[in-house]
N, C-alpha and C positions, 0 to 999 in steps of 0.2 A: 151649407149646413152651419147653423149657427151653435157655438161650444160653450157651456156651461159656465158661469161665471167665476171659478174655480181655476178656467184654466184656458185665459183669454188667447186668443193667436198669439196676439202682440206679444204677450208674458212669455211662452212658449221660444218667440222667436228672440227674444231678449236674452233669456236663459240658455238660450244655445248659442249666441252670436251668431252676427250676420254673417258670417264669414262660414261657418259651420252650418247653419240654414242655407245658406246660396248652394255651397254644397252639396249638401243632403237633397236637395230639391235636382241634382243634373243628374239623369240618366247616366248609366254606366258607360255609352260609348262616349262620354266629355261632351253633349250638346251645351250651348249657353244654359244655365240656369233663369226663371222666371225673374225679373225685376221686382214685384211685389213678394210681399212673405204672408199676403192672406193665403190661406190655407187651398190649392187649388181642389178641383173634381180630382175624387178618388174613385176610380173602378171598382164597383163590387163585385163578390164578395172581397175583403183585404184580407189576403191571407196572412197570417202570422202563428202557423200551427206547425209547421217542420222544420224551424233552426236554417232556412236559408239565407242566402247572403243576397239582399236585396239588390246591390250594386252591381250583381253579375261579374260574367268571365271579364280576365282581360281584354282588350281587344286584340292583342297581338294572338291570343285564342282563337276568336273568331277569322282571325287571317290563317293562322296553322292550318283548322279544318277548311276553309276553301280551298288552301294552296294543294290541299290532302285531296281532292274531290277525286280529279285523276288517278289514284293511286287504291282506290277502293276495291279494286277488282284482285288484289292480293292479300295473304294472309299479314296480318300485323306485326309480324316478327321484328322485322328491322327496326319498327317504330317502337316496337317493347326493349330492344335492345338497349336505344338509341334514350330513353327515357329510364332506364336504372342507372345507366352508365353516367345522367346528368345529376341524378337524386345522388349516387354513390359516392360523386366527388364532392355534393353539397352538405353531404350529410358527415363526410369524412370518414365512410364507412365502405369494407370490399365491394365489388360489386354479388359478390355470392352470399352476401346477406342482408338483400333485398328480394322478395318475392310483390310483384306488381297484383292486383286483386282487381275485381270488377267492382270498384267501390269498396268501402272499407266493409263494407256488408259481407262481401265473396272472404274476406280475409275472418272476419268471426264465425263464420259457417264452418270452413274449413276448420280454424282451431278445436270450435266445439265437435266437429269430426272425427275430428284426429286424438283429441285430448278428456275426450269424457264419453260414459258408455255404460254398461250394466256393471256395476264395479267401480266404476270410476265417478266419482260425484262432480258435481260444479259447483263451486262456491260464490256466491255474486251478493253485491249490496241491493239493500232495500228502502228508499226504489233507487235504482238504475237505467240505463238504457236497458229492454228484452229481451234483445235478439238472441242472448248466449244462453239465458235458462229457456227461454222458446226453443234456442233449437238443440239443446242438450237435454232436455225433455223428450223431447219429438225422439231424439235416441237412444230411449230407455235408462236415461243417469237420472241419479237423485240431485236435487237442485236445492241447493242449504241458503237458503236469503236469510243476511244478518244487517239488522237494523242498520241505519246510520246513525253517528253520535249527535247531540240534540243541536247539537250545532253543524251536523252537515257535513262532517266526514268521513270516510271510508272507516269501518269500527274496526283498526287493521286487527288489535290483539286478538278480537272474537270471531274474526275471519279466520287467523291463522290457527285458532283453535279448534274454528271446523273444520280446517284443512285435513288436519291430524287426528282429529275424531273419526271424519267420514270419506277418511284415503280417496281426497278430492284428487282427480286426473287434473282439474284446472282451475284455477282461480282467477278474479276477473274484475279487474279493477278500472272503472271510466274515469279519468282524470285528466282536465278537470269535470265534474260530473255532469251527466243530464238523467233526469232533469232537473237538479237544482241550482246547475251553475257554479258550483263550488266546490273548494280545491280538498285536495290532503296534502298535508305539509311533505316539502319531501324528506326533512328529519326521519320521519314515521314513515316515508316508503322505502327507505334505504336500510332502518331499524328492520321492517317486514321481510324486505328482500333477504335479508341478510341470517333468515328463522326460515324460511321456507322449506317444508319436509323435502325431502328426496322422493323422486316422483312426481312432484307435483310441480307444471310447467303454471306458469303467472301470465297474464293477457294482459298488457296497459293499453286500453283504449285510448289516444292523444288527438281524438277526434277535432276538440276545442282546444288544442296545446296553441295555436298563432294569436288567442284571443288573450290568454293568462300573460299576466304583466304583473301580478303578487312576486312578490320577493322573498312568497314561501314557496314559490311554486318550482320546481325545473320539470324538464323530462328525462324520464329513464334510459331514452332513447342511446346514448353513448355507454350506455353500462350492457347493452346486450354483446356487445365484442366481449367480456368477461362471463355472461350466464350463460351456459344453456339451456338455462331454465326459465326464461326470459323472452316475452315475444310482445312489439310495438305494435301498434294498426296505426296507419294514420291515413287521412282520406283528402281530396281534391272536391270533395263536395262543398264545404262550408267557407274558409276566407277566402279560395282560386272561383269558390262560386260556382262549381262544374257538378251540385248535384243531379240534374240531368243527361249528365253524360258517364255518370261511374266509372272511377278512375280510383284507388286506392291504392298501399299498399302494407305488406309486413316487413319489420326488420328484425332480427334475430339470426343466430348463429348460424353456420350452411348447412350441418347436419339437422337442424332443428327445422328450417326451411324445404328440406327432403323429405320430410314427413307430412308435413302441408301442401306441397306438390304433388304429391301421389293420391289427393282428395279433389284437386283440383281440377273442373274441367280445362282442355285443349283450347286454349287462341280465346279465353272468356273476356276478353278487352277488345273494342272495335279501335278499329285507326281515328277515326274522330276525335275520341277522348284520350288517347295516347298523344298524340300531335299539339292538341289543347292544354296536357298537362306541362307536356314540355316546353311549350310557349309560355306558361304561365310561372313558370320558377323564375324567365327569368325577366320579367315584370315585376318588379320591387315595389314602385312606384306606387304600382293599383292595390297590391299586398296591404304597402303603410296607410293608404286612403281608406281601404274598407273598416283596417285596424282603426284608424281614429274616429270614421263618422258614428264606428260602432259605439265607441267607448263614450263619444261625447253624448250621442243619442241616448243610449244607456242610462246615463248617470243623471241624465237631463228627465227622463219617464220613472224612475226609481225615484226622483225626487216630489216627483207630482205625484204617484203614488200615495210616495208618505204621507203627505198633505190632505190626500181622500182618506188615509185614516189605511190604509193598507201597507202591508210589510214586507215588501221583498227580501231573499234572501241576496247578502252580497254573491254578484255574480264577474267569474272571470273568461263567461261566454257569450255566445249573442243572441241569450234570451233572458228573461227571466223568471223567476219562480217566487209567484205573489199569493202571500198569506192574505185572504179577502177576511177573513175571523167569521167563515158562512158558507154554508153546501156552494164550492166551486161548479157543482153541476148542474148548477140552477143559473148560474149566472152562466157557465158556455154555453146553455141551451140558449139563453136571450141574447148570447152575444149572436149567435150565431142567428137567429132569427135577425138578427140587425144587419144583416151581411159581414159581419164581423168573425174569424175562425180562428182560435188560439189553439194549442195542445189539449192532446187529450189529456183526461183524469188519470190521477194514480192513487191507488187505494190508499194505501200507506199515506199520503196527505191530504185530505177528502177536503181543507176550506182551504188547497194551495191550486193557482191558476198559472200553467206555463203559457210566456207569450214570446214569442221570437221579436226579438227589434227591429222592425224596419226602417223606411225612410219616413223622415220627421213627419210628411203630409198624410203616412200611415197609421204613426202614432199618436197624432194630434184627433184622429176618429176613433183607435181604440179607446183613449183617454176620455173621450167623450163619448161612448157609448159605453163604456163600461162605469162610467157615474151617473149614466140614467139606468143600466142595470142593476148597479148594488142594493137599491131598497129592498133587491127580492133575499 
């Protein structure tokens, strides 16, 4: 497939170094990388529409669920056990306040459960990730979406104000965001934390916390041993790369995590991804590899972007979120007609196009279908 002259191979692989190309081009289980850096056959469709981590599990993952094969024929206890008890000691946190989830998904289900209702409103930005006014909707709460600031963060003071307005049961904060990619200082989440009415418990989604490397950014995560109004999700899906295997969990106070358990189905985690999680903490190695090919790849399509005359918003996740200045749903419809799949639309920014970053040979075909798309 020959690429645009905007945005030659060669330039491309220039721009990322060889050394970061060679990389980017090995499969996750460590095969040699290809010697040339022409762009090889990419499979279509190239998916780049669900924030996955192109690089995959570890492989000492893949060896956990083999060695596990045997062992299927029991309930997953030992392995649930066996996997807080590892997060607990990494995390520096008891083990009775950690609740493991079927993906970070089972742990927002249950909050908006547990924590909003006919009376109890949900507060969330706009746009954010769904799933919590989807499903606090779905159970009769009013759901208060307040703007984000023009530049993309959480608009704490006029969240906290809806808090208080509409005796929100929960407040629901993705940080750092999707879909935009970007942070809220944590000045301004410690200021929020520190106003939050009584009654109303706080949700830090940290879905994208291994990606954020800002030095405005922390996680909350060590301040829930102090709230109990305070509760973290963080997931195995995105840098361990196990969103096929749903693995998540919550951390927050024991009494507050007793309340989410009693929503929760019985044994909702297979051994598969219990065994996978815990092999993959303690894989550093694959962690800081995913972490850089991402950043380099990132900053490397954010660049070429600009150059098309397009505007990403700085991102400290591993997608990003691209002002096209033009109905985005004219251009997903052609991307996708191209074998090409990025994110779906969000109302709230009708000419911004979310695209996950994959490997360079991924994005060197979005880059060039999406510059024979933009005329439309």
């Amino acid at each position: 497939m020959d690429l645009p002259t905007s945005l030659s191979r060669r330039r491309f692989a220039q721009l990322l170094g060889a050394g970061v190309a060679s990389a980017a081009l090995r499969p996750a289980l460590g095969a040699p990388a290809p010697r040339r850096l022409a762009s090889p056959a990419v499979s279509r469709p190239v998916r780049l529409s669900s924030n996955e981590n192109p690089y995959g599990p570890s492989p000492a993952a893949f060896d956990a669920i083999r060695d596990a094969f045997g062992l299927v024929w029991r309930y997953p206890d030992e392995a649930a056990d066996a996997l807080g008890a590892d997060l607990a000691k990494g995390l520096g946190l008891p083990g009775d306040h950690l609740l493991l989830g079927n993906g970070s998904s089972e742990i927002l289900q249950i909050c908006a459960a547990a924590f909003t209702g006919p009376g109890k409103a949900a507060v969330v930005a706009e746009p954010t990730f769904e799933a919590v006014a989807s499903l606090a909707a779905a159970g009769g709460a009013e759901v208060v979406r307040v703007p984000l600031t023009a530049d993309h963060r959480h608009d704490l003071p006029r969240m906290l104000a809806a808090a208080s307005a509409h005796r929100a049961g929960l407040v629901y904060l993705c940080n750092p965001n999707n879909p935009t990619g970007s942070i809220t200082p944590k000045g301004e989440v410690r200021d929020f934390l520190a106003q939050v009415p009584a009654g109303t418990m706080v949700l830090v989604d940290e879905a994208y916390h291994h990606y954020a490397d800002s030095a405005g950014y922390e996680s909350v995560l060590p301040l829930v041993r102090e709230r109990p109004d305070l509760i973290v999700a963080r997931t195995f899906s995105k840098i361990y790369g196990m969103a096929g295997l749903r693995c998540g969990f919550a951390a927050a106070r024991a009494e507050t995590l007793e309340r989410l358990r009693a929503r929760q189905a019985w044994d909702s985690l297979n051994l598969a991804a219990l065994v996978a999680a815990r092999a993959s903490l303690g894989d550093v190695a694959h962690v800081e590899r995913s972490r850089r090919l991402n950043r380099e790849v990132r900053e490397t399509v954010a660049g070429e972007l600009a150059v098309m005359g397009c505007r990403p918003i700085p991102s400290q996740t591993n997608f990003l979120m691209v002002d096209l200045g033009r109905d985005a749903g004219l251009v997903r419809e052609a991307l996708r007609g191209r074998g090409v799949e990025v994110g779906w639309g969000f109302p709230a920014l009708p000419t911004h196009l979310r695209v996950t970053v994959g490997t360079r040979p991924q994005m060197e075909v979005f880059l060039a279908e999406l510059e024979r798309a933009l005329p439309l």
